[in-house]
N, C-alpha and C positions, 0 to 999 in steps of 0.2 A: 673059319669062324673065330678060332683064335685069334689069328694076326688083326683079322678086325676089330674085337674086343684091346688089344692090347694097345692100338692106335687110338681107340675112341680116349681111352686112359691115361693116354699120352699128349691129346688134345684138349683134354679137360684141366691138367695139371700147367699144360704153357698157357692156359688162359688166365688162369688165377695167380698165376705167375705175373703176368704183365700185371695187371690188374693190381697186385700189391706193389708192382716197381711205379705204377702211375701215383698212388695215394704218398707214396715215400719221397716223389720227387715234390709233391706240394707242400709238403711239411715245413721245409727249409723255409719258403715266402712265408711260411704268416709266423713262426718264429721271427724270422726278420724284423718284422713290422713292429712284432712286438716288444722286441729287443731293442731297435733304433725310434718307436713312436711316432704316433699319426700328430701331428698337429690338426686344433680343430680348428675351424673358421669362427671370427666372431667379429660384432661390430661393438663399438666402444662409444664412451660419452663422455669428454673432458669436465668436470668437474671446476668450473670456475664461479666468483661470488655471485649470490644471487638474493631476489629480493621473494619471497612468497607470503600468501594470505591465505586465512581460511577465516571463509564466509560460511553464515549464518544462515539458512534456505526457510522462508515463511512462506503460509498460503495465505487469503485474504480476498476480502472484496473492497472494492469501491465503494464510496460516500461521496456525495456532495459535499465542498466543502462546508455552504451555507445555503440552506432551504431552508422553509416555514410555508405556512397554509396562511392565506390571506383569506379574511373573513368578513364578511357582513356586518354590518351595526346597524342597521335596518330591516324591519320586516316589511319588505317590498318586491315587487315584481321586477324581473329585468328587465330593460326596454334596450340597453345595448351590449354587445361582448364586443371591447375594439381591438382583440388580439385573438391570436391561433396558439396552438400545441407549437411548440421548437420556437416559437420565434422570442428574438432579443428584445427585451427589456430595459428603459431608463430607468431611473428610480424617479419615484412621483409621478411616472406616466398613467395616463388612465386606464383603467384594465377592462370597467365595465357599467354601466349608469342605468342605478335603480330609479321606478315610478318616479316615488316621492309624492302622490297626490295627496296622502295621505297627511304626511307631514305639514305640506303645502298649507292645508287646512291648519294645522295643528298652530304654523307660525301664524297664519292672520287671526288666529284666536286669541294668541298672545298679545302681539300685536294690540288687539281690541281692546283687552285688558288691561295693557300697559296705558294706553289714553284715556280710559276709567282712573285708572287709579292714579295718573298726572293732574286730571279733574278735579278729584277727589282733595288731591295737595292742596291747587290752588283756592280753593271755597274755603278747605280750613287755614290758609293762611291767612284770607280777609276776613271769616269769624273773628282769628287771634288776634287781627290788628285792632279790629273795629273794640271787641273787649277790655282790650289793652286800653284805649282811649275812655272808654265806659267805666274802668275799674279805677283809674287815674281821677273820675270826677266822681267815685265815689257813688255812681249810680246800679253797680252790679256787685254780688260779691265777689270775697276773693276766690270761693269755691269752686262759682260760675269760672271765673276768668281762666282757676287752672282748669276746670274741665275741657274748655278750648286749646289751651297748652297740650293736654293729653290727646285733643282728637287730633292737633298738626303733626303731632311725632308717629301716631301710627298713622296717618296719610303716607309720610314719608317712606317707615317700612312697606306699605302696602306698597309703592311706587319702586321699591328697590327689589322688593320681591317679583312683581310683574318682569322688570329687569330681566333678573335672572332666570327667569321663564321663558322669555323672549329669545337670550341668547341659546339657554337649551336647545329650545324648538327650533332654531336657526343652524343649532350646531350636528342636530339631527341631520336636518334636509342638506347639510354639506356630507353629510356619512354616506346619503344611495352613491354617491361617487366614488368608488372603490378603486383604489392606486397601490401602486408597486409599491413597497416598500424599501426596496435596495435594487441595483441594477442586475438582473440575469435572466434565465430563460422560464419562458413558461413549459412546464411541466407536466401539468393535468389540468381538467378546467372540468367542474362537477356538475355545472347547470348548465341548462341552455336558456336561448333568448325570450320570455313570456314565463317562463318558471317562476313561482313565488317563492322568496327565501326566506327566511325567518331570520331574526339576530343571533348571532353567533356561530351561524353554519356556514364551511370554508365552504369559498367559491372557486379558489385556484388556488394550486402551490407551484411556487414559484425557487427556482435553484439558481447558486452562483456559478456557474460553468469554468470560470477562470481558476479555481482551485479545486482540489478534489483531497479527501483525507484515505486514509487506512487504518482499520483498529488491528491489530495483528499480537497473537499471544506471541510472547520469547519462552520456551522451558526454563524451567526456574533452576539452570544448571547454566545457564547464559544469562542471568539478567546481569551479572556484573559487566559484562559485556559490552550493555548498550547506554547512549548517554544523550540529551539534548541536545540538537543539531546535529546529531550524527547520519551520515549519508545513508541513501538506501537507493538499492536499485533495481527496478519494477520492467518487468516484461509480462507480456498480455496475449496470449492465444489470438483474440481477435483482431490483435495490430501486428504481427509476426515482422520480425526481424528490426525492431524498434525495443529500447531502452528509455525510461523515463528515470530520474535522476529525485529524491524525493527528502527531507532531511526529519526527524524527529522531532515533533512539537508538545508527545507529551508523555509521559510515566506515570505508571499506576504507580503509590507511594505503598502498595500492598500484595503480595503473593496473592494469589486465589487458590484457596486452601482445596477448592477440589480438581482444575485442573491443573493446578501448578505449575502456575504461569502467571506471568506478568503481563498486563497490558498496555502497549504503547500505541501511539497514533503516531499516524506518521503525511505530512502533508505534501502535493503534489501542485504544480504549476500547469494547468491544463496548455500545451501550449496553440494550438489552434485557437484560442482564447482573445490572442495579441493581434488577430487579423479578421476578428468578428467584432461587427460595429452595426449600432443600431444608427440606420439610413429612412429618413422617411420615405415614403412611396405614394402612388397620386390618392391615395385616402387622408395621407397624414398619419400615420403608424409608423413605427419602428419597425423594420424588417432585417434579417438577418443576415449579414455577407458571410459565405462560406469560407473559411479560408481552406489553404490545400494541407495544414500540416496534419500531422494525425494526431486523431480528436478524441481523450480521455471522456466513457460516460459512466454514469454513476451505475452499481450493480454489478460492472465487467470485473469477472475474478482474475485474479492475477497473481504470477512467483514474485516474491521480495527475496532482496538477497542482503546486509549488509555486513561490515568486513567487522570483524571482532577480533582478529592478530593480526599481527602484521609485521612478519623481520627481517632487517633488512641486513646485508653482508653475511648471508647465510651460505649454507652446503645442499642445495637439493637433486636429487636425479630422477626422473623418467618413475614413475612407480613401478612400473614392470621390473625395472632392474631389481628391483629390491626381495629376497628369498625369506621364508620363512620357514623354521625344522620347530615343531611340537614335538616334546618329550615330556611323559607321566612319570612321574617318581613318585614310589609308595612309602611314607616313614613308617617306623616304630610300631605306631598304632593301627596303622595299615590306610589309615588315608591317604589317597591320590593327588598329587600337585604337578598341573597342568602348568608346563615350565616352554615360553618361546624362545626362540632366537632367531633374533634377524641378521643377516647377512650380505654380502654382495661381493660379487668377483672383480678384482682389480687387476688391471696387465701390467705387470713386473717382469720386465725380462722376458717378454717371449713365453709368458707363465701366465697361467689364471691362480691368483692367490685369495682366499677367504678370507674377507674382513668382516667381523660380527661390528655391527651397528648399530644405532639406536636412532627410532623413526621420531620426529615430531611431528608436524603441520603436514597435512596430506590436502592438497588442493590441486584441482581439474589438472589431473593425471599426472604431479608431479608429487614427492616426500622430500620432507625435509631432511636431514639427516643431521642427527647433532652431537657424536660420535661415532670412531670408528674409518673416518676416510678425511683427506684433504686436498685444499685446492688446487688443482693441478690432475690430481690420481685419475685413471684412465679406467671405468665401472665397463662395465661390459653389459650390454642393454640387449644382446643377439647372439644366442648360444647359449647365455647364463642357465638355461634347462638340462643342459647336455654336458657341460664342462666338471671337472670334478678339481678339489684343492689339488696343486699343483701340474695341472695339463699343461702341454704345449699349446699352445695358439696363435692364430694365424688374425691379423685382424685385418680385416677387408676397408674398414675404410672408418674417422672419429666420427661418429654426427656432432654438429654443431649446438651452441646452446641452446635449450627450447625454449621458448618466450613462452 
């Protein structure tokens, strides 16, 4: 029982023996390591002249450039509609042709009128001769004779009056004819054919398709930004993967003191526009050729974007590359001051070294940089999470400039 006990003893002791001679031989490796240093892997970004912008991001909808309600000057029934919804329009083409019976009437009354009171001239102008001759032999008086003088001049009014009654009533019965006013598409069209319209109630409205506008606030932290003629550039959910190119036609001369913002318009060139032509068809109507480009319509919301900096022969790198360390400092009085610094790793030598920087213009996913690095210097864009001031580094490969 001894001997046994004294072996168990003996095998307990050369176990944890080994056991510490294993832990003592790895020691030396990571000492090593530590002493001679891991390089890290990292990828790099040459740093060469560059040009960058930062734009301006608006929301907005579409306008027709130029629409209006075409209306009625007559209170008459429709007896024709010679157009549809979507189709192209000339200017002065007919749109739709009232009764007019009414009217009808109205001019041969005039009409009547106006040979009454030509009548009327001609009897007082051979009273006024015949008197005239009378007055001369002394057979009338002079009172008589101007009484005659008095009834040829209001003949005469009466005869100009009629006149001007006749072209009225005439300039009526041209009104049931209701015509485009400018060339573009119809719209809406509010009556239909036997409907009675009354004067002044819009019958159709009518839009310019070839233009199209944008009213779009700026915050009042960019209006110095924007100027007349300035470019803008429009993409549209319902036209995906299309750019529309659009320039600034107008500025508000005033803040708007509750959103504060400025208001600019901004006008579009429909360009589907340039291959839509009104063609007559076997009615005699304008009808409308399709063309295939894509086709701006009024109401479609849309991103504007246009550029408000823009520098060129600049320093910008990748944003990622770019680090930033927040630090709070309490003074005196015990208030806090939230202090950044930005930074980025540059390969020197086989070294990751810390350059504090200063950011400018940040546009679709690259910073400007406008201290702190130069043309040429090698940012490190892959690793910069994990490197620390002065690491070893190993660089797998430069990326090239990013456009």
């Amino acid at each position: 029982m001894i001997k046994k006990g004294y072996m168990a003893i003996v095998c307990i002791a050369l176990f944890l023996f080994a056991l510490s001679g294993c832990r003592q031989a790895k020691m030396p490796e990571a000492n090593a390591e530590n002493i001679q240093g891991k390089a890290v892997s990292v990828m790099t970004y040459e740093i060469r002249p560059d040009t960058i912008s930062r734009y301006l991001k608006l929301t907005g909808g579409l306008e027709a450039g130029h629409e209006t309600l075409v209306y009625s000057e007559s209170t008459e029934k429709i007896e024709q509609i010679k157009v549809k919804i979507g189709q192209q329009v000339k200017a002065n083409q007919v749109l739709a042709v009232q009764s007019g019976r009414a009217l009808q009437q109205s001019v041969k009354q005039a009409e009547a009128a106006l040979q009454s009171a030509i009548a009327q001239e001609e009897l007082a102008k051979k009273n006024h001769a015949r008197n005239a001759q009378l007055f001369q032999e002394q057979i009338i008086s002079k009172q008589s004779f101007d009484q005659t003088a008095t009834a040829m001049k209001t003949a005469k009014s009466s005869v100009e009056e009629a006149q001007a009654q006749l072209a009225h009533a005439q300039e009526q019965q041209g009104d049931t004819v209701i015509k485009a006013p400018f060339a573009g598409k119809i719209a809406q069209i509010f009556f239909n054919k036997g409907d009675m319209v009354s004067s002044g109630e819009a019958v159709f409205k009518i839009v310019n398709t070839g233009t199209f506008k944008a009213k779009l606030n700026v915050p009042e932290t960019e209006a110095a930004y924007v100027s007349l003629g300035q470019s803008v550039i429009a993409t549209f959910p319902a036209i995906p993967d299309t750019e529309f190119v659009g320039s600034i036609t107008r500025i508000d001369e005033a803040i708007d003191p509750d959103k504060r913002s400025l208001e600019i318009e901004v006008n579009f060139t429909n360009p589907s526009a340039d291959t839509e032509q009104a063609q007559p068809d076997a009615a005699g109507s304008a009808v409308q050729a399709q063309g295939k480009l894509a086709s701006l319509k009024s109401g479609q919301f849309g991103q504007f974007k246009l550029e408000v900096e823009r520098h060129e022969n600049t320093v910008s790198i990748p944003d990622n590359a770019l680090m930033t360390q927040t630090t709070v400092e309490v003074n005196e009085q015990g208030q806090q001051n939230t202090i950044k610094t930005h930074y980025v790793y540059v390969v020197e030598q086989s070294k990751a070294i810390m350059k504090t920087v200063t950011p400018g213009i940040y546009s679709s996913g690259r910073v400007e940089l406008t201290s702190g690095v130069n043309i040429g210097d090698a940012v490190v864009v892959t690793g910069q999470n994990i490197v620390k001031n002065g690491d070893l580094v190993t660089t797998l490969n430069q990326q090239a400039q990013v456009e």
